[in-house]
PyMOL Python script that loads the backbone (N, CA, C, O; Angstrom):
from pymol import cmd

cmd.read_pdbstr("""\
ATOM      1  N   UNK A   1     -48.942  26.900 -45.112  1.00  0.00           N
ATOM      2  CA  UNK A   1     -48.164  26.861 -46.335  1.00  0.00           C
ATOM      3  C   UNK A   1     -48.265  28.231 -47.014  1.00  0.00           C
ATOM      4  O   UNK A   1     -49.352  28.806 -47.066  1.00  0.00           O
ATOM      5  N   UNK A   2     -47.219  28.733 -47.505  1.00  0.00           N
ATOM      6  CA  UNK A   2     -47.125  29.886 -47.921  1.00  0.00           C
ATOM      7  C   UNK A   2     -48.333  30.156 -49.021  1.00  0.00           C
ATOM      8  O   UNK A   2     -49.034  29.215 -49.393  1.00  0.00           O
ATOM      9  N   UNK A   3     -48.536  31.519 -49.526  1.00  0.00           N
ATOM     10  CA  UNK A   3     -49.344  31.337 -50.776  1.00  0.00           C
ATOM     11  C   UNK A   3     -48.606  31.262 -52.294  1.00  0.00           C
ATOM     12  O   UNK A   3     -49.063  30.728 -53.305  1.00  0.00           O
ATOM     13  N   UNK A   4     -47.447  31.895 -52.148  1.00  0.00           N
ATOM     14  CA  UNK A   4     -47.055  31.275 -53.638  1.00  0.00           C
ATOM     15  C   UNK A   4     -46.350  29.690 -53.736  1.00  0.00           C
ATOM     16  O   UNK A   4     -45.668  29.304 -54.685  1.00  0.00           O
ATOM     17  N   UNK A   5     -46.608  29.083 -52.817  1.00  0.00           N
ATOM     18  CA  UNK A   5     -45.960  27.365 -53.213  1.00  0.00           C
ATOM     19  C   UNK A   5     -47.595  26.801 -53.858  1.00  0.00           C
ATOM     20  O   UNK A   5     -47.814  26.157 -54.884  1.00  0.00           O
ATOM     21  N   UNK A   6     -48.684  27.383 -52.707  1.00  0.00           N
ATOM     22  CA  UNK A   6     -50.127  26.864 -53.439  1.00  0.00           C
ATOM     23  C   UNK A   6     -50.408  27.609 -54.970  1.00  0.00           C
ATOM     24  O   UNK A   6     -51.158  27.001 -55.733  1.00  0.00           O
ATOM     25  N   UNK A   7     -49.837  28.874 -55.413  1.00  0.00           N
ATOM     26  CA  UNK A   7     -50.204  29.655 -56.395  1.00  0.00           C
ATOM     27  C   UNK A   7     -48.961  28.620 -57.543  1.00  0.00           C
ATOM     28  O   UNK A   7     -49.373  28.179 -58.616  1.00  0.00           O
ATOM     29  N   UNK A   8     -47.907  28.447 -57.210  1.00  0.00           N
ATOM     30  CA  UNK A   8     -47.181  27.734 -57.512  1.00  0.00           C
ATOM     31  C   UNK A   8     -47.731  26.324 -58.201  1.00  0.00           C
ATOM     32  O   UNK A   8     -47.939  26.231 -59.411  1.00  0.00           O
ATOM     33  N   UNK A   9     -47.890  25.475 -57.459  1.00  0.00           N
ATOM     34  CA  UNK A   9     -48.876  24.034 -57.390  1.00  0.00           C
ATOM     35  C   UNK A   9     -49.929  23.980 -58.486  1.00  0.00           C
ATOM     36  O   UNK A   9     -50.091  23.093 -59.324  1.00  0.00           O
ATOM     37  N   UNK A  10     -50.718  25.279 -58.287  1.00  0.00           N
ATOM     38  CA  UNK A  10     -51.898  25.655 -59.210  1.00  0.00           C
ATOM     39  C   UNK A  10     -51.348  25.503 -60.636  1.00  0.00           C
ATOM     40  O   UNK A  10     -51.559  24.642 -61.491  1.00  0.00           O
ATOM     41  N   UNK A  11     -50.656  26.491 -60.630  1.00  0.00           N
ATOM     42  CA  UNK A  11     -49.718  26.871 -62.060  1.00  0.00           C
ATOM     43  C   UNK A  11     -49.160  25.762 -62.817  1.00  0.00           C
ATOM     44  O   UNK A  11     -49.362  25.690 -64.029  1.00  0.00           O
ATOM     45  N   UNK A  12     -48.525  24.956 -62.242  1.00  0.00           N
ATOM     46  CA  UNK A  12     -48.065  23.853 -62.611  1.00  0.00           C
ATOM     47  C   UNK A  12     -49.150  22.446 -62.959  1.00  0.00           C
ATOM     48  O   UNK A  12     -48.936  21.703 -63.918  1.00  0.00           O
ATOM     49  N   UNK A  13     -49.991  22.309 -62.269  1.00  0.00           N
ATOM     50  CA  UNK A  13     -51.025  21.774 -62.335  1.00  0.00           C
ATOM     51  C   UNK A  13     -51.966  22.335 -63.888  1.00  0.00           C
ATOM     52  O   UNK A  13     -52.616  21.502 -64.518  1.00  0.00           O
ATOM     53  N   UNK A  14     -51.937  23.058 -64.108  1.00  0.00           N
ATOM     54  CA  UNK A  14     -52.535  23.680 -65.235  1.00  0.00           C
ATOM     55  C   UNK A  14     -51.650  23.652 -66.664  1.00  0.00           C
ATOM     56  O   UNK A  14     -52.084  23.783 -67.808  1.00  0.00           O
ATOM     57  N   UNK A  15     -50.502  23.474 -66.297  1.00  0.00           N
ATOM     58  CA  UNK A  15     -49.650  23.545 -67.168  1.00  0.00           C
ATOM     59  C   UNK A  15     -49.657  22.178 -67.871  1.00  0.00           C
ATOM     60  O   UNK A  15     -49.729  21.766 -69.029  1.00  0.00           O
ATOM     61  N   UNK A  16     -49.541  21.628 -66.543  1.00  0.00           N
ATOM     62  CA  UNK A  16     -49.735  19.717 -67.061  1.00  0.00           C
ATOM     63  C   UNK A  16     -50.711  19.659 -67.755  1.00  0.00           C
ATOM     64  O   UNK A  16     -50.447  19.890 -68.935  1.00  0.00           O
ATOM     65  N   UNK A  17     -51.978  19.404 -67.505  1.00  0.00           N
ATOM     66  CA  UNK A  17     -53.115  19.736 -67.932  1.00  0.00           C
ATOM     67  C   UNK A  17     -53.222  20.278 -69.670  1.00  0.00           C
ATOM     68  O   UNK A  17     -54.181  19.898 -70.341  1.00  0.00           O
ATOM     69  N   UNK A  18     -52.514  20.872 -70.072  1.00  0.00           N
ATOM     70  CA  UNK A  18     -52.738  21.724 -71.253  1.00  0.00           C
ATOM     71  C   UNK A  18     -52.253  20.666 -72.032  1.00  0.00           C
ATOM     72  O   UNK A  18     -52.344  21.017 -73.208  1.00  0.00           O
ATOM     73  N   UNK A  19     -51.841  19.682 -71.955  1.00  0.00           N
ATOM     74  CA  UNK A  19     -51.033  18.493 -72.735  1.00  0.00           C
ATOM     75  C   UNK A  19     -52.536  17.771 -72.848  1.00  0.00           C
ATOM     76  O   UNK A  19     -52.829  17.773 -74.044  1.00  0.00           O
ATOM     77  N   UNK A  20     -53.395  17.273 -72.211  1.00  0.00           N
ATOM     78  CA  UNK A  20     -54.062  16.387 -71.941  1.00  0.00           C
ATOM     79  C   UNK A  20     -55.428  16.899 -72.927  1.00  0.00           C
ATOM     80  O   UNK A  20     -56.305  16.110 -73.279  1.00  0.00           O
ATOM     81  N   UNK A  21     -55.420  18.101 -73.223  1.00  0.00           N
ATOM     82  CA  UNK A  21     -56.796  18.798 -73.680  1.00  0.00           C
ATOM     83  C   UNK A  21     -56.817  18.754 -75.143  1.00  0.00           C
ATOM     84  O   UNK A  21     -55.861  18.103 -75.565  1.00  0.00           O
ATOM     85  N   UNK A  22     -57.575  19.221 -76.066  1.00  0.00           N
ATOM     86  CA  UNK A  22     -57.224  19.425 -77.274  1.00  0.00           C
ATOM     87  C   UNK A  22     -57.698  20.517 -77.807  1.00  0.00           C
ATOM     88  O   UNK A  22     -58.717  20.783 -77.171  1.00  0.00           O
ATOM     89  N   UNK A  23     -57.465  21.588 -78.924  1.00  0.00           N
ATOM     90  CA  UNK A  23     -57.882  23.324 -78.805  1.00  0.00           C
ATOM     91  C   UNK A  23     -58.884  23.560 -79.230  1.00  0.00           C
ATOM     92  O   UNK A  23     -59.053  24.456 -80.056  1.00  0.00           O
ATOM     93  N   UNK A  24     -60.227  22.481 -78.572  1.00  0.00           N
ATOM     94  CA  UNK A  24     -61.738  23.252 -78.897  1.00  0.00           C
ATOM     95  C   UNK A  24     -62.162  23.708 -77.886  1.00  0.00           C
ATOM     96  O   UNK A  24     -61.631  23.334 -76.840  1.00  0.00           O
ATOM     97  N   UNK A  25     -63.156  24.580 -77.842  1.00  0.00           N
ATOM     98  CA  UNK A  25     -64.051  25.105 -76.656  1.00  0.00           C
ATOM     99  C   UNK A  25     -64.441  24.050 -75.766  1.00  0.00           C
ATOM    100  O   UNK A  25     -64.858  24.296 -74.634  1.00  0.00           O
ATOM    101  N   UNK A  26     -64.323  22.865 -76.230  1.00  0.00           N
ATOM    102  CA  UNK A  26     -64.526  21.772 -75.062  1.00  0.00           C
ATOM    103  C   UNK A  26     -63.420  21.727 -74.655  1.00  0.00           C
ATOM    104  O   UNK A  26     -62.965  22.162 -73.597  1.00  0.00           O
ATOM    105  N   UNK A  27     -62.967  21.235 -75.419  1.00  0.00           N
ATOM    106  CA  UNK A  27     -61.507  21.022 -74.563  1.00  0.00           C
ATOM    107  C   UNK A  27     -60.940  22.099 -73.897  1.00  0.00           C
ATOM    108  O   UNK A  27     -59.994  21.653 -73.246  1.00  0.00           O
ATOM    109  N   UNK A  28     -61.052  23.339 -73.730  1.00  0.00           N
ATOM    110  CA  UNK A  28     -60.858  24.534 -72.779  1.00  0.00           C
ATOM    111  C   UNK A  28     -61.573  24.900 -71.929  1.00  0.00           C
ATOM    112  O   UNK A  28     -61.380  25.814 -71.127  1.00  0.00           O
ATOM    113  N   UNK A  29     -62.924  23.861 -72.088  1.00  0.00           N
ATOM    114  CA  UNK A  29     -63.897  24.067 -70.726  1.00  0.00           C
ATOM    115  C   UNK A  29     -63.372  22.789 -69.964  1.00  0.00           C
ATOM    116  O   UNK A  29     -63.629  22.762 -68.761  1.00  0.00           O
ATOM    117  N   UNK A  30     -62.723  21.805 -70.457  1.00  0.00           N
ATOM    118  CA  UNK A  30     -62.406  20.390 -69.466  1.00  0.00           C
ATOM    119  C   UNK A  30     -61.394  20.888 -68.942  1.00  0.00           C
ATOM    120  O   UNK A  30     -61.249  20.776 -67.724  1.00  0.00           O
ATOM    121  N   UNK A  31     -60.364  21.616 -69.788  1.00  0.00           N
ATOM    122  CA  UNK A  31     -58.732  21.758 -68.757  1.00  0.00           C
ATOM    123  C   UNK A  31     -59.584  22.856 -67.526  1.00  0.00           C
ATOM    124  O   UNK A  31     -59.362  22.662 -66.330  1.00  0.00           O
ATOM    125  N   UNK A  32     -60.399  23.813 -67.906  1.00  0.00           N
ATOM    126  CA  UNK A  32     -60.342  24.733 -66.894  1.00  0.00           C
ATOM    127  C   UNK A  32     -60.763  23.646 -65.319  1.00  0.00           C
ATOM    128  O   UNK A  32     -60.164  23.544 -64.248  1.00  0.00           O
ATOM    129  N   UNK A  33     -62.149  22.926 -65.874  1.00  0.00           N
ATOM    130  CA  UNK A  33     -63.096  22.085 -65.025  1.00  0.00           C
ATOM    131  C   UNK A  33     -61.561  21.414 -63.941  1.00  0.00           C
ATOM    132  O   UNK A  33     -61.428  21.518 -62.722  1.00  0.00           O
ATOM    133  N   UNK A  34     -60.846  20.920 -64.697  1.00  0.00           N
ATOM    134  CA  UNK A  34     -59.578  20.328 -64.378  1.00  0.00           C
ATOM    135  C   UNK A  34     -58.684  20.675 -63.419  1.00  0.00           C
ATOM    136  O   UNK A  34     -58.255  20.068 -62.438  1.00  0.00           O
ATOM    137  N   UNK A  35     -58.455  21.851 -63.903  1.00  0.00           N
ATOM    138  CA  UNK A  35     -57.574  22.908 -62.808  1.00  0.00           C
ATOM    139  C   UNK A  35     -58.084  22.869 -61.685  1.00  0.00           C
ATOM    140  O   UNK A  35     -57.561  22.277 -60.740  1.00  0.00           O
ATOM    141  N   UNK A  36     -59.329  23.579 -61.615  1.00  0.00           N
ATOM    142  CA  UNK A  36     -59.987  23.876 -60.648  1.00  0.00           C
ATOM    143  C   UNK A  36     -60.088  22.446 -59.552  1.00  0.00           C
ATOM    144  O   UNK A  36     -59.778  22.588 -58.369  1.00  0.00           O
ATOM    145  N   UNK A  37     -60.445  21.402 -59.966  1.00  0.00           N
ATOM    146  CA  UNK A  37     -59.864  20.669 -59.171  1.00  0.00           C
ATOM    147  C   UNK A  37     -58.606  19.859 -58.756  1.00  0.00           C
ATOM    148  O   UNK A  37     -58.514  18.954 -57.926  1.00  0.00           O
ATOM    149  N   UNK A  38     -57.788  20.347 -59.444  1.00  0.00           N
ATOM    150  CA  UNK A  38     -56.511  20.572 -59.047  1.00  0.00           C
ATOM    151  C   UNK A  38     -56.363  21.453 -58.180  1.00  0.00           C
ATOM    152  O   UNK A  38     -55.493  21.067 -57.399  1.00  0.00           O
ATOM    153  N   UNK A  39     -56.674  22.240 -57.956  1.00  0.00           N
ATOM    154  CA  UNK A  39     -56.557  23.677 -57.360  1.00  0.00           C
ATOM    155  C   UNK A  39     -57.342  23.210 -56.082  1.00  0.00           C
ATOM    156  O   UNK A  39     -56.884  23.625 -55.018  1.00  0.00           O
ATOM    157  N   UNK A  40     -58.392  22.456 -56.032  1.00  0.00           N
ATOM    158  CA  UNK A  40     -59.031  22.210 -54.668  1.00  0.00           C
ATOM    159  C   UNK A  40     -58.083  20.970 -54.374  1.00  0.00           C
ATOM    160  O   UNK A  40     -58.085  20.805 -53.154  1.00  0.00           O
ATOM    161  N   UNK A  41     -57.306  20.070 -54.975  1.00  0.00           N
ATOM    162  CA  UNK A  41     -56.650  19.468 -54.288  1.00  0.00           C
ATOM    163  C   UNK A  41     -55.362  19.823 -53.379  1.00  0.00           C
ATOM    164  O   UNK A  41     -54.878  19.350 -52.351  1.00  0.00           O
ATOM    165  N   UNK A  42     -55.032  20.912 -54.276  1.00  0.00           N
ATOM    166  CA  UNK A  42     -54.143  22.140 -53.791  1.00  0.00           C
ATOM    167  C   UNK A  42     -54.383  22.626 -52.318  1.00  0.00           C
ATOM    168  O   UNK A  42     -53.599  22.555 -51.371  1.00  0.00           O
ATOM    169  N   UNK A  43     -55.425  23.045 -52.346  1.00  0.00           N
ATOM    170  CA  UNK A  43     -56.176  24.219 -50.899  1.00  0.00           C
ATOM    171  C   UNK A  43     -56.006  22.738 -50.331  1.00  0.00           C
ATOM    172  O   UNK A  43     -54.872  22.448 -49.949  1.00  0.00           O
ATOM    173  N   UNK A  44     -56.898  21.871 -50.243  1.00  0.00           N
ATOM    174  CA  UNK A  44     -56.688  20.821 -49.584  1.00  0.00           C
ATOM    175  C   UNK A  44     -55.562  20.128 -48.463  1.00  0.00           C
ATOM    176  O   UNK A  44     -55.673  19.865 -47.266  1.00  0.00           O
ATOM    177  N   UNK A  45     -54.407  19.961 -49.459  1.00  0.00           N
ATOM    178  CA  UNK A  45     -52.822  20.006 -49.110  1.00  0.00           C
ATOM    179  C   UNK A  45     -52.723  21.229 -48.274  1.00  0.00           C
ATOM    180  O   UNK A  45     -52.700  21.152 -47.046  1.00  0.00           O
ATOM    181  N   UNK A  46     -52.653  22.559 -49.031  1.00  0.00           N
ATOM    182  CA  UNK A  46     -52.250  23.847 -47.918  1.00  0.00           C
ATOM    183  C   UNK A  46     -52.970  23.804 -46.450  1.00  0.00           C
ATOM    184  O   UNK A  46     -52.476  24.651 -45.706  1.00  0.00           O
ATOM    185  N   UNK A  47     -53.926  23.099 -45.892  1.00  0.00           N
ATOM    186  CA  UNK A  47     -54.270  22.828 -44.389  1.00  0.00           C
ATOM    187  C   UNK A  47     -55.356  24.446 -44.334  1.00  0.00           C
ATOM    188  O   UNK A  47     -55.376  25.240 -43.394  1.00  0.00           O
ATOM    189  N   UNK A  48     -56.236  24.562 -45.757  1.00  0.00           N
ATOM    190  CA  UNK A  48     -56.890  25.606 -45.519  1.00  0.00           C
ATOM    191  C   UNK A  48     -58.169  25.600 -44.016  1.00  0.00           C
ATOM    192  O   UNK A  48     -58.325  24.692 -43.198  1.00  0.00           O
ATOM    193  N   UNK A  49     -58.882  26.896 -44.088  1.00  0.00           N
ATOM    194  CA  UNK A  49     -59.854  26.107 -42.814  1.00  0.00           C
ATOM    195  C   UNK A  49     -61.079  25.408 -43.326  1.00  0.00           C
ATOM    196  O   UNK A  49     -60.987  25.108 -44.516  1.00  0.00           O
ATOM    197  N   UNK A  50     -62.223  25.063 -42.726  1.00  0.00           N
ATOM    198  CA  UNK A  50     -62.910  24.288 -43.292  1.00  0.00           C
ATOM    199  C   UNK A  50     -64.005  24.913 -44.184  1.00  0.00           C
ATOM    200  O   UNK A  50     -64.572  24.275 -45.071  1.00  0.00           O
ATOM    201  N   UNK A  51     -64.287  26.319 -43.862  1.00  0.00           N
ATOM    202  CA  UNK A  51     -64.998  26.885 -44.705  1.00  0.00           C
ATOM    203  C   UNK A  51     -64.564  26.989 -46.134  1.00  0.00           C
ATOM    204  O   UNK A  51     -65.130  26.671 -47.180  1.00  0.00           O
ATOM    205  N   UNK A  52     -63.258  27.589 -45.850  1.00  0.00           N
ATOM    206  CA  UNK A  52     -62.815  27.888 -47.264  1.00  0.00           C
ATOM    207  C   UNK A  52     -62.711  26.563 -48.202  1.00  0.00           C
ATOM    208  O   UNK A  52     -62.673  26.613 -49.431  1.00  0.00           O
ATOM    209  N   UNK A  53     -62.669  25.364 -47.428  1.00  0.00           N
ATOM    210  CA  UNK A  53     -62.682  24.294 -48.082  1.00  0.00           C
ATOM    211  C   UNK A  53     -63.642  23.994 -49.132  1.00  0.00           C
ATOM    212  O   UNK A  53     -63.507  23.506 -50.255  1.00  0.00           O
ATOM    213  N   UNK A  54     -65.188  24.640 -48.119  1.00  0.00           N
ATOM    214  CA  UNK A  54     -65.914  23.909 -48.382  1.00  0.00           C
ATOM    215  C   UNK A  54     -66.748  24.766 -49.655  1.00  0.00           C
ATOM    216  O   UNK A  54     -67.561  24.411 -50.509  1.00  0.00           O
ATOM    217  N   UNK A  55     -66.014  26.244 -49.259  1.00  0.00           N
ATOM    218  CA  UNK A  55     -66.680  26.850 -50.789  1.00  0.00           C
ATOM    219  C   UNK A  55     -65.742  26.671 -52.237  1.00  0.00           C
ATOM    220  O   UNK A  55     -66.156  26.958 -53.360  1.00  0.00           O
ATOM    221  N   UNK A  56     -64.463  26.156 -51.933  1.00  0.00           N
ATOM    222  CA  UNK A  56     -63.915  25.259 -53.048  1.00  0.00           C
ATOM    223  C   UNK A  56     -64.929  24.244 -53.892  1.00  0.00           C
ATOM    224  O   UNK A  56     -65.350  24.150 -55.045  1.00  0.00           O
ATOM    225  N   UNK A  57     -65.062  23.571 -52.682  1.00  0.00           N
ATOM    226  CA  UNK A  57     -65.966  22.413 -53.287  1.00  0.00           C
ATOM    227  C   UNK A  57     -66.877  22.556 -54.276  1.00  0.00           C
ATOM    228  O   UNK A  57     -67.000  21.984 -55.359  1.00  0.00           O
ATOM    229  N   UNK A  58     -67.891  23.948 -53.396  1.00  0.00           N
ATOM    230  CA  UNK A  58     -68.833  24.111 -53.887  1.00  0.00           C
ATOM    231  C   UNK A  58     -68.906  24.669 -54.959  1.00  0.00           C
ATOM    232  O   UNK A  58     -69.949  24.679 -55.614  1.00  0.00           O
ATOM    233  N   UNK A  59     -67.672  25.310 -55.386  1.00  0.00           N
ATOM    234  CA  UNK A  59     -67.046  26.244 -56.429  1.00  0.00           C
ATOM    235  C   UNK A  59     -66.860  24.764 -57.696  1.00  0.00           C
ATOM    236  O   UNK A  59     -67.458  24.925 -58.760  1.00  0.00           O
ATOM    237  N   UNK A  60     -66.302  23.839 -57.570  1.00  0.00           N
ATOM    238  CA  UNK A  60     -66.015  23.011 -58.335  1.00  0.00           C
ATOM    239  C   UNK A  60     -67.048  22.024 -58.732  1.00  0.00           C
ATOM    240  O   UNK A  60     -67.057  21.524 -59.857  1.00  0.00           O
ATOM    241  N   UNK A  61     -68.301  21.615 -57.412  1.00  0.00           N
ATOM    242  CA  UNK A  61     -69.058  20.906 -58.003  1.00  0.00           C
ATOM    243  C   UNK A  61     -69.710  21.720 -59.033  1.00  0.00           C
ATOM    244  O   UNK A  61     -69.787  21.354 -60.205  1.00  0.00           O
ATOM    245  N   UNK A  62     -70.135  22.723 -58.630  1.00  0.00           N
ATOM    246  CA  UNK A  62     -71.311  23.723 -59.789  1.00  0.00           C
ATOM    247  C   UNK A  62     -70.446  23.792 -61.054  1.00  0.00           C
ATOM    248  O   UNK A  62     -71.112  23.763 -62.088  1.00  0.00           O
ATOM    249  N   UNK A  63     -68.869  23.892 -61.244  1.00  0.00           N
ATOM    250  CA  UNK A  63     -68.668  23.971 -62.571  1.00  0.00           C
ATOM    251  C   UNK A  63     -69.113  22.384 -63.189  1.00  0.00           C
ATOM    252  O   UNK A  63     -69.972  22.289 -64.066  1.00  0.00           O
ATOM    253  N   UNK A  64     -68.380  21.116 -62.585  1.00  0.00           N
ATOM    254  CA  UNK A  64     -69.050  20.093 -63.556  1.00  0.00           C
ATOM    255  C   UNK A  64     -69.863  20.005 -63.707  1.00  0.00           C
ATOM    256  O   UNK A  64     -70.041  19.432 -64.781  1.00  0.00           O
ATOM    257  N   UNK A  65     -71.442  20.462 -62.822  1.00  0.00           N
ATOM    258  CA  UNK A  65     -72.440  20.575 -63.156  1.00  0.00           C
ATOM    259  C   UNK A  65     -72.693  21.197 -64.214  1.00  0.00           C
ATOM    260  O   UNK A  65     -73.638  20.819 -64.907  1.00  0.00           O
ATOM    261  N   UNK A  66     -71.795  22.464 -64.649  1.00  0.00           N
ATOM    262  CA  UNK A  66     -72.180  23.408 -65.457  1.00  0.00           C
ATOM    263  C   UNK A  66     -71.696  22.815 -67.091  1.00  0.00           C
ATOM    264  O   UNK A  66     -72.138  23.311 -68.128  1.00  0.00           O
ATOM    265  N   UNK A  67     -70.830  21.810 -67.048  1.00  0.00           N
ATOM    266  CA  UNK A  67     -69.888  21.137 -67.914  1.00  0.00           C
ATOM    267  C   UNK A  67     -70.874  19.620 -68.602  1.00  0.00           C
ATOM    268  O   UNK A  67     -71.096  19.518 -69.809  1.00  0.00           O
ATOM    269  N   UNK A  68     -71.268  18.754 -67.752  1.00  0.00           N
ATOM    270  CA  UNK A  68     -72.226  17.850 -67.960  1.00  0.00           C
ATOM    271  C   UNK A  68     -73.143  18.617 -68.684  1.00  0.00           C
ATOM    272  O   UNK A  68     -73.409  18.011 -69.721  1.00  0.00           O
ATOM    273  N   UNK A  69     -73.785  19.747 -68.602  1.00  0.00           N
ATOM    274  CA  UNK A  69     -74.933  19.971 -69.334  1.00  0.00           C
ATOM    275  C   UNK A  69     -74.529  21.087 -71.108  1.00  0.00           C
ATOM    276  O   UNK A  69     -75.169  21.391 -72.115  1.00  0.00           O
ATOM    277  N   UNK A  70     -73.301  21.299 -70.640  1.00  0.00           N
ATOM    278  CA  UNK A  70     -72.652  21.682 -71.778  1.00  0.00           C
ATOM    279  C   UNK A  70     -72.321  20.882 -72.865  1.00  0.00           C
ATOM    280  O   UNK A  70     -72.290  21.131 -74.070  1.00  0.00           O
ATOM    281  N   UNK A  71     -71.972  19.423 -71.939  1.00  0.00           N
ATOM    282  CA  UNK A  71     -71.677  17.837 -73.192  1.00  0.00           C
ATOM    283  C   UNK A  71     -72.891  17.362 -73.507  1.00  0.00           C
ATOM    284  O   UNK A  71     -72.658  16.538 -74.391  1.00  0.00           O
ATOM    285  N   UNK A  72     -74.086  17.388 -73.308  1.00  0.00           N
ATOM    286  CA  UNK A  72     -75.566  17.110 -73.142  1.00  0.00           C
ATOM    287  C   UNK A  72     -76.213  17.873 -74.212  1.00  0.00           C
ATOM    288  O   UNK A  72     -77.139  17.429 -74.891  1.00  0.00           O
ATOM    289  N   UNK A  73     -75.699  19.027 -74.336  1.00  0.00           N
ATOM    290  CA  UNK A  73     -76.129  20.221 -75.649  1.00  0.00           C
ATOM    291  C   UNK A  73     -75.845  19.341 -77.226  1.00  0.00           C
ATOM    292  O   UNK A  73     -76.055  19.910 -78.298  1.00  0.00           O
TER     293      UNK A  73
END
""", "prot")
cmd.dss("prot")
cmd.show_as("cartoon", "prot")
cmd.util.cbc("prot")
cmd.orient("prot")
């Protein structure tokens, strides 16, 4: 799949997203948390290889990790 239909996907995905949030620093750490897995559902769809998959993942679990302890504060 090309890269601007996935850069595309992303974009739009984020866009949606901005409806759903509300304009505090939380709420701009959830849309981002958000995207980002949007964005791995994205790579996902594009038939990336499995590495790159898998540092998505790893890219997205560590942010909710990083997010849970931010709502915990």
């Amino acid at each position: 799949m090309p890269d601007f239909i996935v850069a595309l996907g992303a974009s739009l995905i984020c866009y949606l997203l901005t409806w759903l949030t509300d304009e505090t620093i939380g709420g701009l750490i959830l849309l981002v948390g958000l995207n980002a897995l949007g964005l791995m559902g994205v790579i996902y769809v594009a038939g990336l290889s499995k590495e790159e998959k898998k540092i998505a993942k790893r890219m997205c679990v560590g942010f909710i990790e990083k997010y849970k302890i931010y709502r915990n504060q």
